[in-house]
C-alpha positions in Angstrom: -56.8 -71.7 -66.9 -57.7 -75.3 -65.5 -54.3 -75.6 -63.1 -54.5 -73.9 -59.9 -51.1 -73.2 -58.8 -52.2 -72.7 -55.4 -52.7 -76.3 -54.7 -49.6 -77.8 -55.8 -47.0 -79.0 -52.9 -43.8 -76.9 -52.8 -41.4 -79.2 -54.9 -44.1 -78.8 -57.8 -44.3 -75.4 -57.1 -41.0 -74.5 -57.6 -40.5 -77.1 -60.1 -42.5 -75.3 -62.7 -41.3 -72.1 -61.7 -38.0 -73.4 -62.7 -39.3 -74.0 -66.3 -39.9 -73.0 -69.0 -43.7 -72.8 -68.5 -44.9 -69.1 -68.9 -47.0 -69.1 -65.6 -46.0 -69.2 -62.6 -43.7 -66.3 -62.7 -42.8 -63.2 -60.7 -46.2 -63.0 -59.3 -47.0 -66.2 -59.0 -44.0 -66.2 -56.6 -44.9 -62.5 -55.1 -48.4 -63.6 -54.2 -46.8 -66.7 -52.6 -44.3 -65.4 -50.4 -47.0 -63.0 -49.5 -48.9 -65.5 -48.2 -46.2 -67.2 -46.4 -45.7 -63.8 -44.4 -49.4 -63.9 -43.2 -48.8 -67.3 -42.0 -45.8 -66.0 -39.9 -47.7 -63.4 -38.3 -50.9 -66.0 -38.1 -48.5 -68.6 -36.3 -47.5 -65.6 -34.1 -51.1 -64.7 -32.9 -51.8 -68.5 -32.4 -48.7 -68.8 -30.2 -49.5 -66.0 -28.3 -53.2 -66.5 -27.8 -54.5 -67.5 -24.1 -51.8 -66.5 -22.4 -51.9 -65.0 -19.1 -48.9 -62.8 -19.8 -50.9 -61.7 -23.3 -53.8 -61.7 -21.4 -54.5 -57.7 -22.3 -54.2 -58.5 -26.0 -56.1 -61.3 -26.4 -59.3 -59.3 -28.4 -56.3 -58.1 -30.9 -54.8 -61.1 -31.3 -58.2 -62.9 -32.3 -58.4 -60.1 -34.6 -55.4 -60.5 -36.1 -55.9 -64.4 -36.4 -58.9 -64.1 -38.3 -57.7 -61.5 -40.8 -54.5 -63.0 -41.4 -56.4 -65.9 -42.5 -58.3 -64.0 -44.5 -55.0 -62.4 -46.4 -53.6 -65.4 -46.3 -55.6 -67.4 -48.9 -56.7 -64.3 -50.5 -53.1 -64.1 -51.8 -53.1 -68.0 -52.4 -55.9 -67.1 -54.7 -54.3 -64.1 -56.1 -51.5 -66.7 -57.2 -54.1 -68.2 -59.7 -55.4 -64.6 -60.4 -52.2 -64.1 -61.8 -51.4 -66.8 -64.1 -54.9 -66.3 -65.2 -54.4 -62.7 -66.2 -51.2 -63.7 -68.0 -52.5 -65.9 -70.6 -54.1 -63.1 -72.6 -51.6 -61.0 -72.2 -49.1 -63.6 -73.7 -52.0 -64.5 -76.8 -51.9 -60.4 -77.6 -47.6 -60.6 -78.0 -48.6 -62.5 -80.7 -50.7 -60.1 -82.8 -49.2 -58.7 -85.7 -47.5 -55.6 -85.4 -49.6 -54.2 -88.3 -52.5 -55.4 -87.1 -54.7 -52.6 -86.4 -56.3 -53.6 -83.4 -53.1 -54.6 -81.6 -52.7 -51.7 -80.1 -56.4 -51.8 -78.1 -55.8 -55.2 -77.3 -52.9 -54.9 -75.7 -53.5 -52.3 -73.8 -56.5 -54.2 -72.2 -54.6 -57.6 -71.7 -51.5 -55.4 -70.3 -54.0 -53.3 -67.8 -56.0 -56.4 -66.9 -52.4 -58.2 -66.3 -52.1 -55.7 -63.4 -54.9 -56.3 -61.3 -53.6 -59.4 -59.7 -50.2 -57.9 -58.2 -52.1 -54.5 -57.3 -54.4 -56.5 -54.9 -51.1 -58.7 -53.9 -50.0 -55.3 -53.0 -52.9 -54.2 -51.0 -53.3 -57.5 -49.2 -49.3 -57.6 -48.4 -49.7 -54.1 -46.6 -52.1 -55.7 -44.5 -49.7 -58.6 -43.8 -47.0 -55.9 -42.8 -49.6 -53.9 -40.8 -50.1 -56.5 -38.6 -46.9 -57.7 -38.4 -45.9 -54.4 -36.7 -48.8 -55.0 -34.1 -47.6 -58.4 -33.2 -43.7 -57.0 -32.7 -45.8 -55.3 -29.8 -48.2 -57.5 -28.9 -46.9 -61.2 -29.5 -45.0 -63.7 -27.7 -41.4 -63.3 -27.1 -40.9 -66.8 -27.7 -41.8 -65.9 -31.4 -40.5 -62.8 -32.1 -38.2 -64.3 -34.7 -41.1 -65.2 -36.9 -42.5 -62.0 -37.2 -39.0 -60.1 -38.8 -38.6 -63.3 -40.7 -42.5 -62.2 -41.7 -41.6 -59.1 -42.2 -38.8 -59.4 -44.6 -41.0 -61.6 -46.7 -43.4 -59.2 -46.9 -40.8 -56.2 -47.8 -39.8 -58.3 -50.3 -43.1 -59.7 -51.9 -44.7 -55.7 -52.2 -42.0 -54.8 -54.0 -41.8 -57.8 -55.9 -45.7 -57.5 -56.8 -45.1 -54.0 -57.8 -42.2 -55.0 -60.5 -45.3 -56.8 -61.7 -47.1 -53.4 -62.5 -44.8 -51.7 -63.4 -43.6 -53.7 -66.3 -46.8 -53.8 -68.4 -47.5 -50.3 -67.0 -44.3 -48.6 -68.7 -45.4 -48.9 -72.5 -49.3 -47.6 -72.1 -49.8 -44.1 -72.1 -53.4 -44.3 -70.9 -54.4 -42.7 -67.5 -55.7 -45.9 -66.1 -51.6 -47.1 -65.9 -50.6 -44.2 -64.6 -53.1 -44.7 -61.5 -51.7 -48.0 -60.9 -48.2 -46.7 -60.6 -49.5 -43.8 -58.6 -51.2 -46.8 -56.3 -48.0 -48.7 -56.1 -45.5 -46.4 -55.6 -47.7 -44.8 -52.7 -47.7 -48.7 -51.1 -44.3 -49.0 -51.4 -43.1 -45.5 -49.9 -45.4 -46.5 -46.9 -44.9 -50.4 -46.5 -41.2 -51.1 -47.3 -40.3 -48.4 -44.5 -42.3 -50.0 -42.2 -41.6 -53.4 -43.1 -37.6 -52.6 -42.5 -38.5 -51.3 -39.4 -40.4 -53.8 -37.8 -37.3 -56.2 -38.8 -34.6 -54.2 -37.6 -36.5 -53.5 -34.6 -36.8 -57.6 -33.7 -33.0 -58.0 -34.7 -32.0 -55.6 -32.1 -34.2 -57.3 -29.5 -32.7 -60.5 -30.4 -29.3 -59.3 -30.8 -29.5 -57.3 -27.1 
C-alpha cells in the first residue's frame, strides 16, 4: 500500500472515509481518534509545564510529554498498519469457496488483520493512563481537555477492539482466542477508567 493515510489533511481524511474506498475504515478511524486523545493529554502536559504552581510535577509531566509523543504517532502509524493489513484480507474474500486452500489463507489474512487494532489497543490504554495522571497533575486551566481526552480514548479502545473481534469470531484457532482474551482484558480495565477520569473532570467543572 503506497497511500499513507496518516498524512492526509482532515477534509481528505474524512473524505475517503466517506467512500466507497475499502481502507480507511473502522480502524483507520480508531487509531486516529486515538491519537487525537494523546494529543489532548500532550497539550495538557505542555500547558502545565514550568509552572510554579506545577512546580512539584514538573519530572511527570516531562514524562508524560515525551511518551504521549511517542503514542501519539505510534497510532498515526498504526493508521497505515491497518489499511495495510486489510488489503489481503479483502484479496482472500475472493477465493473460491471450494478452493482448498481458502480456508488457511484466510485464517492468516483474518489473524494478521488483527495486529493493527490490538497494538491501537495497547497504545490507547497508555493514552488513558496518562490521562488519569494529568486529571491530578495538570493545569486547571485545562482540565476540559483531558475528559474531552478521555472520552476519545473510551471510545477509540472499544472501537479498535470491534476491529478484533470481527475477524476473530469465525476462526477457531487458539491464536484468536488470545486476541479476544487480550482485548476483552483491555477493555474491562480501560473503559472503567476512562469513564472515570471524565466523570470525575465534569464534576469539577460542573461544581
Amino acid at each position: 500500500m503506497s497511500e499513507m493515510f496518516s498524512n492526509k489533511s482532515c477534509e481528505e481524511f474524512s473524505y475517503v472515509l466517506s467512500s466507497k474506498a475499502p481502507v480507511p475504515g473502522g480502524g483507520g478511524a480508531a487509531a486516529l481518534c486515538g491519537a487525537l486523545s494523546a494529543a489532548l493529554c500532550s497539550m495538557v502536559a505542555n500547558i502545565t509545564s514550568g509552572r510554579k504552581k506545577y512546580a512539584q510535577y514538573e519530572d511527570d509531566i516531562q514524562r508524560v510529554i515525551a511518551d504521549c509523543d511517542v503514542t501519539r504517532k505510534k497510532l498515526l502509524e498504526l493508521v497505515n498498519k491497518d489499511a495495510e493489513g486489510f488489503e489481503p484480507l479483502q484479496k482472500a474474500y475472493s477465493i473460491p469457496k471450494d478452493n482448498p486452500e481458502r480456508e488457511t489463507v484466510m485464517e492468516k489474512a483474518s489473524l494478521d488483520a488483527c495486529v493493527a487494532p490490538i497494538e491501537m489497543m495497547r497504545e490507547i490504554a497508555k493514552s488513558i493512563d496518562m490521562l488519569e495522571e494529568m486529571r491530578i497533575k495538570g493545569s486547571v486551566t485545562v482540565k476540559s481537555d483531558v475528559g474531552c481526552g478521555a472520552l476519545i480514548a473510551r471510545a477509540a479502545i472499544e472501537s479498535a477492539s470491534m476491529n478484533i473481534y470481527i475477524n476473530t469470531k469465525p476462526l477457531k484457532c487458539e491464536k484468536a482466542r488470545m486476541l479476544e482474551k487480550e482485548a476483552d482484558d483491555l477493555l474491562e480495565e480501560y473503559i472503567p477508567k476512562a469513564e472515570k477520569t471524565a466523570k470525575l473532570v465534569m464534576e469539577d467543572l460542573r461544581k
